[in-house]
Steps between C-alpha positions, in 0.01 A plus 500: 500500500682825361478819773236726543604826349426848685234695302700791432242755428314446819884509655524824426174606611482359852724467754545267830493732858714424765234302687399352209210672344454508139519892384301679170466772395168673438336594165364806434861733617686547139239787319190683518635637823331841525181340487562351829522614872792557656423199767419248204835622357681395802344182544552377197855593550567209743555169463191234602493198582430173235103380644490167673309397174840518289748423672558127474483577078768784568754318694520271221525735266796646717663127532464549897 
């Protein structure tokens, strides 16, 4: 049986915390900014976490 090979587009778009938590970003932060409030603007900005749904199909995506 060959190796499982890391999914590199979903590599690069989620990372692995310290404690172990899968990381994404959120959608909606790259244009159309004006339209939006400042507090939508910011919490788009950070990073959330993958939903309990998804992450047993993104780990093995991410070979982990």
């Amino acid at each position: 049986m060959p190796k499982m090979k890391t999914h590199k587009g979903a590599a690069k778009r989620i990372k692995k915390s310290a404690t172990g938590k899968l990381l994404r970003g959120r959608a909606f932060a790259s244009h159309y900014l004006e339209g939006k409030s400042p507090q939508r603007r910011r919490r788009v900005q950070r990073e959330a976490e993958v939903s309990k749904a998804d992450t047993k199909r993104v780990k093995r995506l991410l070979g982990s």
